[in-house]
FIDRENMAR-53570 format. One record per atom (N, C-alpha, C, CB): residue in one letter; atom name; x, y, z negated. Coordinates in Angstrom, 3 decimals, padded with zeros to 6 digits. Each point is the difference from the previous one (the first is absolute). Glycine has a CB too. Layout:
- A  CA  X  Y  Z
...
//
This chain:
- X  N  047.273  125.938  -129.736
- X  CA  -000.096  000.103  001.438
- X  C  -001.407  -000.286  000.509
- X  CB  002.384  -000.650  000.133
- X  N  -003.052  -000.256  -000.847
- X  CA  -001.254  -000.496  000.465
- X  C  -001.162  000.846  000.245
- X  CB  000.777  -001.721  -001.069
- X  N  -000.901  003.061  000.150
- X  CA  -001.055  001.066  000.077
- X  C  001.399  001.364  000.975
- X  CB  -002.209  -000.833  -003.168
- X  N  002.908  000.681  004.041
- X  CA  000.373  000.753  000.823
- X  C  000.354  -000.310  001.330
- X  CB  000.399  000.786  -001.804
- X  N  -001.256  -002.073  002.426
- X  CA  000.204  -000.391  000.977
- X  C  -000.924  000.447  001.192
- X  CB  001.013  -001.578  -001.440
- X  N  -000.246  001.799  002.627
- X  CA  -000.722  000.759  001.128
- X  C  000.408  -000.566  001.034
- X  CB  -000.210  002.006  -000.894
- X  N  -000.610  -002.310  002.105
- X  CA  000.484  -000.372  000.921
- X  C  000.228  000.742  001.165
- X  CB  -000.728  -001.560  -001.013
- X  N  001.842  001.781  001.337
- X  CA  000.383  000.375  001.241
- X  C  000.584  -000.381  001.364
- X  CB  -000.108  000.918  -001.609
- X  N  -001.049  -002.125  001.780
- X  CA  000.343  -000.729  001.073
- X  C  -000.332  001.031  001.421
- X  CB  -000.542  -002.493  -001.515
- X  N  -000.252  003.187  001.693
- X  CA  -000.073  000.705  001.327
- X  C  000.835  001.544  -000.660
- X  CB  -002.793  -001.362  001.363
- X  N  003.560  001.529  -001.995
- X  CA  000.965  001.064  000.189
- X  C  000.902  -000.110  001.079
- X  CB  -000.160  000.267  -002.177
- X  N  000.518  000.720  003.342
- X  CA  000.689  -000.096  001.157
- X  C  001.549  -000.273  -000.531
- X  CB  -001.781  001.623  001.452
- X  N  002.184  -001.263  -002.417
- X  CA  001.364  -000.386  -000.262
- X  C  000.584  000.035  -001.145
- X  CB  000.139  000.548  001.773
- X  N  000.121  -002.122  -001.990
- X  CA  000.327  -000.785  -001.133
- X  C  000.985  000.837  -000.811
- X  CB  -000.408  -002.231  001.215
- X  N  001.355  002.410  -000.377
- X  CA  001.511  000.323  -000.723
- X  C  -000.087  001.896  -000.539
- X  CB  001.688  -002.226  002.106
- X  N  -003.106  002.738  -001.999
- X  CA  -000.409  001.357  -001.064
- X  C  000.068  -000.541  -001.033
- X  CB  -001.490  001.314  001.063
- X  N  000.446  -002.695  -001.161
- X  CA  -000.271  -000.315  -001.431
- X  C  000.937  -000.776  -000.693
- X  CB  -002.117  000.125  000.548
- X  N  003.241  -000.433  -000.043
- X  CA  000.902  -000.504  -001.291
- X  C  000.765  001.104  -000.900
- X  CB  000.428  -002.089  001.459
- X  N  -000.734  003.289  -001.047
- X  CA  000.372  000.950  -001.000
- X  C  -000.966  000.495  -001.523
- X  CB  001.145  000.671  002.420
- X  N  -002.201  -001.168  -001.930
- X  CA  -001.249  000.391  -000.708
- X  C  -000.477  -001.511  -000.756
- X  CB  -000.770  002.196  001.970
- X  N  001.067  -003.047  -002.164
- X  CA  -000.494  -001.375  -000.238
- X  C  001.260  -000.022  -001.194
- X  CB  -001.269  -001.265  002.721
- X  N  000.638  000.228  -003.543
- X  CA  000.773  -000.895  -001.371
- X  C  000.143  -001.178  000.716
- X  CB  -001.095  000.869  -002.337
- X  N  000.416  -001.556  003.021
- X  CA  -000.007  -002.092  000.264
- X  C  -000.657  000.221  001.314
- X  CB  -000.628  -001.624  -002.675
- X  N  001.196  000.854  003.372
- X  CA  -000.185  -000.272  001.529
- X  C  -000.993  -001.681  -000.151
- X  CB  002.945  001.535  001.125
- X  N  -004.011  -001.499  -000.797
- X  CA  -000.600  -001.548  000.395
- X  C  -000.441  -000.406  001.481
- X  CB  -000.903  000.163  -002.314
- X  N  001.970  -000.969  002.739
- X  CA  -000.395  -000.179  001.272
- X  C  -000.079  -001.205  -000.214
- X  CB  000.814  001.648  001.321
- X  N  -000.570  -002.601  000.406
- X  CA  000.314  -001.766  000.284
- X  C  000.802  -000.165  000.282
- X  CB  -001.321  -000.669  000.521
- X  N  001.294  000.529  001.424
- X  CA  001.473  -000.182  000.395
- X  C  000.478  001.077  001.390
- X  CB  -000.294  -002.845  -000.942
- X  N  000.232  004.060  000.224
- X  CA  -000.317  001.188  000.405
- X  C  001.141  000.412  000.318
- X  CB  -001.814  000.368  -001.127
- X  N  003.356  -000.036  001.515
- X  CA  001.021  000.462  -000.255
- X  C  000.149  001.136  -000.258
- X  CB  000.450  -001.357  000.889
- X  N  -001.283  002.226  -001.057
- X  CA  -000.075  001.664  -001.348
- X  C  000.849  -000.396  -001.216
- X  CB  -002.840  000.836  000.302
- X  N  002.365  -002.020  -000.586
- X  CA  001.123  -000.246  -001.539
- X  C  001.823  000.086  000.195
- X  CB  -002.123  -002.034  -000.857
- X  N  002.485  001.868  002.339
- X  CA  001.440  000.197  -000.060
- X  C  000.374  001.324  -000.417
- X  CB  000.241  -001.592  001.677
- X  N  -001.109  002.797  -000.892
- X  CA  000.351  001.192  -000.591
- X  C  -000.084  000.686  -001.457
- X  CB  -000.446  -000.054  002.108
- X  N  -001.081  -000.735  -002.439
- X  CA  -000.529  000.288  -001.462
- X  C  001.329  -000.868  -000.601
- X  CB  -003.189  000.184  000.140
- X  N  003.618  -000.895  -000.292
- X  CA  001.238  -000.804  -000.757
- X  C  001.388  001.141  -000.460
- X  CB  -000.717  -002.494  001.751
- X  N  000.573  003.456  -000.302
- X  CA  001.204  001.208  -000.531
- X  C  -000.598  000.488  -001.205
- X  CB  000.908  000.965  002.319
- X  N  -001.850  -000.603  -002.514
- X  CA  -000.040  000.942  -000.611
- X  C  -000.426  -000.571  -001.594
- X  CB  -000.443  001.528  002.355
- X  N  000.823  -002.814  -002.264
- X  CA  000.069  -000.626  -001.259
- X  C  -001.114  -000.286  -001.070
- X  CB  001.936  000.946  000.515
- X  N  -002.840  -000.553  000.281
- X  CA  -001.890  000.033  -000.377
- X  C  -000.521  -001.852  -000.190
- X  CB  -000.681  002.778  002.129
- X  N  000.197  -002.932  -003.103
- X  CA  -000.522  -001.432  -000.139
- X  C  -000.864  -000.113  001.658
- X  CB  -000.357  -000.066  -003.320
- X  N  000.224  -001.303  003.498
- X  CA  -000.740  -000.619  000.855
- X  C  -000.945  -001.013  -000.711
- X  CB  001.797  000.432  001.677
- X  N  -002.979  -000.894  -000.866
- X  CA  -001.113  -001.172  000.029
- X  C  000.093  -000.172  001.534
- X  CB  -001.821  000.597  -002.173
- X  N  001.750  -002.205  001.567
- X  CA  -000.513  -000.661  001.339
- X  C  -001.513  -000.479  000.119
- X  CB  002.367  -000.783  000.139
- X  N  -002.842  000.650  000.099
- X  CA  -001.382  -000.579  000.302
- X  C  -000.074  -000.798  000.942
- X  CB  -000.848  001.647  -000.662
- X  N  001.197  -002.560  000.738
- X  CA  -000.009  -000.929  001.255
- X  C  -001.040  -001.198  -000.315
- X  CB  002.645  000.555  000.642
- X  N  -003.814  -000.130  -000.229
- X  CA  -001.035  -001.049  -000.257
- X  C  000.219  -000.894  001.014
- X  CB  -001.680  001.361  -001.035
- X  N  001.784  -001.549  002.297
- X  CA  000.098  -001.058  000.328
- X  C  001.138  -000.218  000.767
- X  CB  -002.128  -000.092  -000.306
- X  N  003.194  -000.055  -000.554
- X  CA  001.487  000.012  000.440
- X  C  000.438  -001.345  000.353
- X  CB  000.516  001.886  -001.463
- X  N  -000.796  -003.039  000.864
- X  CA  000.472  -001.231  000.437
- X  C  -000.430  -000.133  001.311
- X  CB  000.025  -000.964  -002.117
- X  N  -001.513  001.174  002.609
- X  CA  -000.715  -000.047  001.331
- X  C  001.100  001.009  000.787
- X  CB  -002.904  -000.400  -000.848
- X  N  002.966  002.061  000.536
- X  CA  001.164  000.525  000.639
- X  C  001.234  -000.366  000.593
- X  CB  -000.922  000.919  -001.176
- X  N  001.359  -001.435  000.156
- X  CA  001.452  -000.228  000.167
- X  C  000.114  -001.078  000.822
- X  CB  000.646  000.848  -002.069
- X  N  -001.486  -001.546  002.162
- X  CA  -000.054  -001.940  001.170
- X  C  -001.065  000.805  000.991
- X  CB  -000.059  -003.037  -002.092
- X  N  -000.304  003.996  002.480
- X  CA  -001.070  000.208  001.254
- X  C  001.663  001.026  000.840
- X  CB  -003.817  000.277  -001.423
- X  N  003.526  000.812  000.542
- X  CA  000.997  001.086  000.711
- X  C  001.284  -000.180  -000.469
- X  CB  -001.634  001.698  000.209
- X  N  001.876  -002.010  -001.326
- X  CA  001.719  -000.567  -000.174
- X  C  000.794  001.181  -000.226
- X  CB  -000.053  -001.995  001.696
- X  N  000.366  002.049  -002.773
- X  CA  000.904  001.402  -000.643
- X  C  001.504  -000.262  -000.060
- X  CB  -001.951  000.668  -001.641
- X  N  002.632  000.749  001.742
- X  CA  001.841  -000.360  000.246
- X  C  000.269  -000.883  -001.449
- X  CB  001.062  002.751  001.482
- X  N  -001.654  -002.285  -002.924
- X  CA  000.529  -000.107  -000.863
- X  C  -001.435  -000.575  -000.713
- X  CB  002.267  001.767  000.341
- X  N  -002.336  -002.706  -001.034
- X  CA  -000.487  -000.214  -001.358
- X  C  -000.761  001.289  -000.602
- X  CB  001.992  -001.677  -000.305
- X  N  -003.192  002.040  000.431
- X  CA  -000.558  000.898  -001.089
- X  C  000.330  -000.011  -001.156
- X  CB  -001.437  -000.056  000.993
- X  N  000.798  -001.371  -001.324
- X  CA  000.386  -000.272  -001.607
- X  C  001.522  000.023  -000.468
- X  CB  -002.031  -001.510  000.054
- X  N  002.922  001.365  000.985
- X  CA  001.463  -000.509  -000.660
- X  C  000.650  001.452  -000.162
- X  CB  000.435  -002.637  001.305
- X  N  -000.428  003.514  -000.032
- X  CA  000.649  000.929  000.136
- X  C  -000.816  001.296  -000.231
- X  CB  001.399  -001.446  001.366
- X  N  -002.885  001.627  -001.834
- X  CA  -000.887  001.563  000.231
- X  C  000.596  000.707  -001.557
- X  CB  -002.937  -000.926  001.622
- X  N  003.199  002.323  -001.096
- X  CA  000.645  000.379  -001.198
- X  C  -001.112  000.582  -000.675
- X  CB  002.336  000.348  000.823
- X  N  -003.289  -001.288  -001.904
- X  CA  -000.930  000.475  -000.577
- X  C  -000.885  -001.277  -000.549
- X  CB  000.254  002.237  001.454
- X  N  -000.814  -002.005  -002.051
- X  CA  -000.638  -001.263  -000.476
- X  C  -001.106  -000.116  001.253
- X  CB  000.388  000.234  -002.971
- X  N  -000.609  -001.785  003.173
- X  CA  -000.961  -000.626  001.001
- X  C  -001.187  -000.101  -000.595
- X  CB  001.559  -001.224  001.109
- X  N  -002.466  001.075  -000.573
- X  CA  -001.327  000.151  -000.772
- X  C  -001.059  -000.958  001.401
- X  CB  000.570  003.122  -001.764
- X  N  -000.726  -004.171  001.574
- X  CA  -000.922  -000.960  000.821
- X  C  -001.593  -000.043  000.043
- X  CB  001.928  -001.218  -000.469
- X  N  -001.996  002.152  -000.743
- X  CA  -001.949  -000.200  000.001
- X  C  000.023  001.444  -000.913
- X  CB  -001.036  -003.375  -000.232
- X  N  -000.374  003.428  000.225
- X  CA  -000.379  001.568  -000.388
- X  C  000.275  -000.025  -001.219
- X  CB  -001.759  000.598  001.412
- X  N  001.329  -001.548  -001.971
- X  CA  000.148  -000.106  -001.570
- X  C  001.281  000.374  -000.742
- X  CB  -001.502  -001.746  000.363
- X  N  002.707  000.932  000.379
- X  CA  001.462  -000.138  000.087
- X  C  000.492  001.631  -000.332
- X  CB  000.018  -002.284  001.989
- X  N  -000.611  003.319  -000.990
- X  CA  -000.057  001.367  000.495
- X  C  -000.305  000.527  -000.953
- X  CB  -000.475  -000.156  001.974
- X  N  -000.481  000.059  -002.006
- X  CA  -000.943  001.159  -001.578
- X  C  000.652  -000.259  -001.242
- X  CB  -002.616  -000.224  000.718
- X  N  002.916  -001.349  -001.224
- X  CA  001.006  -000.515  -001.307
- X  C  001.203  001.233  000.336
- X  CB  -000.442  -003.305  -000.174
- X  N  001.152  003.157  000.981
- X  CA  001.262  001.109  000.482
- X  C  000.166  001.085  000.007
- X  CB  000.161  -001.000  000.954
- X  N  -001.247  001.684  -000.876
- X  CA  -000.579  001.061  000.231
- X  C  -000.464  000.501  -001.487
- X  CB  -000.601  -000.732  002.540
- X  N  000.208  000.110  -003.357
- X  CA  -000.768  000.382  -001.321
- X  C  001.925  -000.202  -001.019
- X  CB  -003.785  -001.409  000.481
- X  N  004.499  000.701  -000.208
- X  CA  001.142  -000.754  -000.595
- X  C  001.089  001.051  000.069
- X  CB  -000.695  -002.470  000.735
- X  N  000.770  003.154  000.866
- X  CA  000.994  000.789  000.600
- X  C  000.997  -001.268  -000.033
- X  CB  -000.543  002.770  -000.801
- X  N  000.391  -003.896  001.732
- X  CA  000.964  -000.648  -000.018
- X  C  000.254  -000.293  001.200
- X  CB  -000.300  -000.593  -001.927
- X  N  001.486  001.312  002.734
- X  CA  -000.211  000.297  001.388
- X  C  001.812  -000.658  000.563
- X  CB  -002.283  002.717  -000.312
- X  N  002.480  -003.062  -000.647
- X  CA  001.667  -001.082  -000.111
- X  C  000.532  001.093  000.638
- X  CB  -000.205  -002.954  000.351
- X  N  000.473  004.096  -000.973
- X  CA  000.958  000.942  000.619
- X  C  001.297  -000.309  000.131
- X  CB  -001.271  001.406  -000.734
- X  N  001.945  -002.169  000.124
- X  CA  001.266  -000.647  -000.065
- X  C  000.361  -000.364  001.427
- X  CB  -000.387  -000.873  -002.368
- X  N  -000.515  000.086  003.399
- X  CA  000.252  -000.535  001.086
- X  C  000.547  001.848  000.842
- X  CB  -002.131  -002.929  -000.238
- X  N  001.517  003.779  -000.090
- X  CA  000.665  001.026  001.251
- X  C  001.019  000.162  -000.199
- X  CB  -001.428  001.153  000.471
- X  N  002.604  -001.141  -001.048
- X  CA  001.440  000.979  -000.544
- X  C  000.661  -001.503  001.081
- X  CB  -000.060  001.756  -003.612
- X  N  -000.419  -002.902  003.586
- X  CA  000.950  -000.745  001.040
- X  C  -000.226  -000.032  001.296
- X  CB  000.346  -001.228  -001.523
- X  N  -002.024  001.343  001.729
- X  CA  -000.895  000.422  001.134
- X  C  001.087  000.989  000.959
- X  CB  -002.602  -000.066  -001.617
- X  N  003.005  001.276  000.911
- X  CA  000.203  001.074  000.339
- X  C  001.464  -000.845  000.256
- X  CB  -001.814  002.169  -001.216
- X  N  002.694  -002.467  000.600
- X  CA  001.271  -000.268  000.418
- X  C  000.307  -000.777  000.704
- X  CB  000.328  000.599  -001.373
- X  N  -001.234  -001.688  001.482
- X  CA  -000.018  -000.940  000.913
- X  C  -000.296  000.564  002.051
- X  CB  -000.976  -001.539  -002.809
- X  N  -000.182  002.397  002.477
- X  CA  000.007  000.113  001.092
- X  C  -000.082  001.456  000.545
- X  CB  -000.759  -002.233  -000.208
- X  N  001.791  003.222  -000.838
- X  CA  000.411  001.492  000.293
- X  C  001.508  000.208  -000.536
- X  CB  -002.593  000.913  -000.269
- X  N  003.235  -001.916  000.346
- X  CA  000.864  -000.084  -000.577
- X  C  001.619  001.294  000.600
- X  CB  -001.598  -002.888  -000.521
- X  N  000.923  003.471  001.914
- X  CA  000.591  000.775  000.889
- X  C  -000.863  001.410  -000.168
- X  CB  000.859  -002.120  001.638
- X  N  -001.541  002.174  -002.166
- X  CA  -001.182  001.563  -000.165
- X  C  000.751  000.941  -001.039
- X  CB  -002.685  -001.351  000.174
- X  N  002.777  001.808  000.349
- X  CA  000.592  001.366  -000.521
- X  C  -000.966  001.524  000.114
- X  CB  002.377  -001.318  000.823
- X  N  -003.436  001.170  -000.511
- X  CA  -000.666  001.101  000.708
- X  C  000.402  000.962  000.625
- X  CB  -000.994  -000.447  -001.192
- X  N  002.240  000.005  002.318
- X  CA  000.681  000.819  000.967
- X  C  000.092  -000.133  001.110
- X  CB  000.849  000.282  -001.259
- X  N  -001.659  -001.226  001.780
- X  CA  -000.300  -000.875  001.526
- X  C  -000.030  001.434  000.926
- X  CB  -001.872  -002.571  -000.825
- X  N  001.154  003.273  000.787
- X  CA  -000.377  001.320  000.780
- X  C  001.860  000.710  000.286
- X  CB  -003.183  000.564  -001.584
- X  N  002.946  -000.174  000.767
- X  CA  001.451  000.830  000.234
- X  C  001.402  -000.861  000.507
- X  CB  -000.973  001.560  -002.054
- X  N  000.813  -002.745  001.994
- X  CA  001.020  -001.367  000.765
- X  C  -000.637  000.200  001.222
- X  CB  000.500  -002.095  -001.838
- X  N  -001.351  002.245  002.117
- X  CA  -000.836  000.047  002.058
- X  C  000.589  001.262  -000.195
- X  CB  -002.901  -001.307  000.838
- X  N  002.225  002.441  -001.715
- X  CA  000.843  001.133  000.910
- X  C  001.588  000.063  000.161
- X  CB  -001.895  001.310  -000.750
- X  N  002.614  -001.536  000.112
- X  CA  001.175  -000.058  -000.118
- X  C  000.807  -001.403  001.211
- X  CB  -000.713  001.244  -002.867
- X  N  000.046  -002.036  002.857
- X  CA  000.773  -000.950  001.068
- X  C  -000.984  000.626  001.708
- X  CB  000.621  -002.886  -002.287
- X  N  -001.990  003.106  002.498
- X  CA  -000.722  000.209  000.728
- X  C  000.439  001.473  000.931
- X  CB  -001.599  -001.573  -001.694
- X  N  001.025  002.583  001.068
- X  CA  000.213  001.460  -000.177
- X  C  001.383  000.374  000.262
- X  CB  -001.748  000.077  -001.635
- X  N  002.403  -000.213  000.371
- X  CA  001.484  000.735  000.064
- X  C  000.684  -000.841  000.590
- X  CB  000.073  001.228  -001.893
- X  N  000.009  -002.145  002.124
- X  CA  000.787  -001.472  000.282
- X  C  000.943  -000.265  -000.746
- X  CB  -000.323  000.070  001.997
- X  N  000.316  -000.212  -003.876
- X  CA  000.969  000.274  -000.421
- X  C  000.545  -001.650  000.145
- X  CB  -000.672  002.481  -001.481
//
């Protein structure tokens, strides 16, 4: 992964590139809920997450609950990155835990209760 990394932080829209990407590396970005469907490893990079989490205050634990391995310093990152050790294990509960109702049929339930009034 390490000699195919690109950044596409000023791309206008994120959710093109999760079709085109192997590993998503963000912080505390919520792109990873969607990247999580599609069952793609995650990185976290949260360099300064303890300061984060006690300034702005997160719903959930990075470290307890991010479905992906956490990564606190650059070093942490690149080891992970050279390793491919991206704790893929954490998404398959990620996903059930908090899609546990996804069916990829939300659309056609609006048209059908909305539309037709079924």
């Amino acid at each position: 992964y390490v000699d195919r990394i690109y950044d596409f932080a000023e791309y206008p829209n994120i959710n093109d590139l999760y079709y085109v990407t192997e590993l998503l590396i963000t912080d505390y970005s919520s792109n990873y809920y969607e990247y999580a469907l599609m069952k793609k490893p995650v990185l976290f990079f949260t360099y300064d997450r303890e300061k984060y989490e006690l300034i702005r205050g997160v719903h959930r634990s990075v470290k307890k609950y991010a479905p992906g391995k956490v990564c606190d310093t650059f070093e942490e990152m690149m080891e992970a990155l050279y390793k491919k050790d991206f704790e893929v294990e954490k998404i398959q509960k990620f996903v059930e835990d908090n899609f546990s109702e996804y069916d990829g049929c939300a659309c056609d339930r609006i048209i059908d209760q909305i539309i037709l009034k079924k």
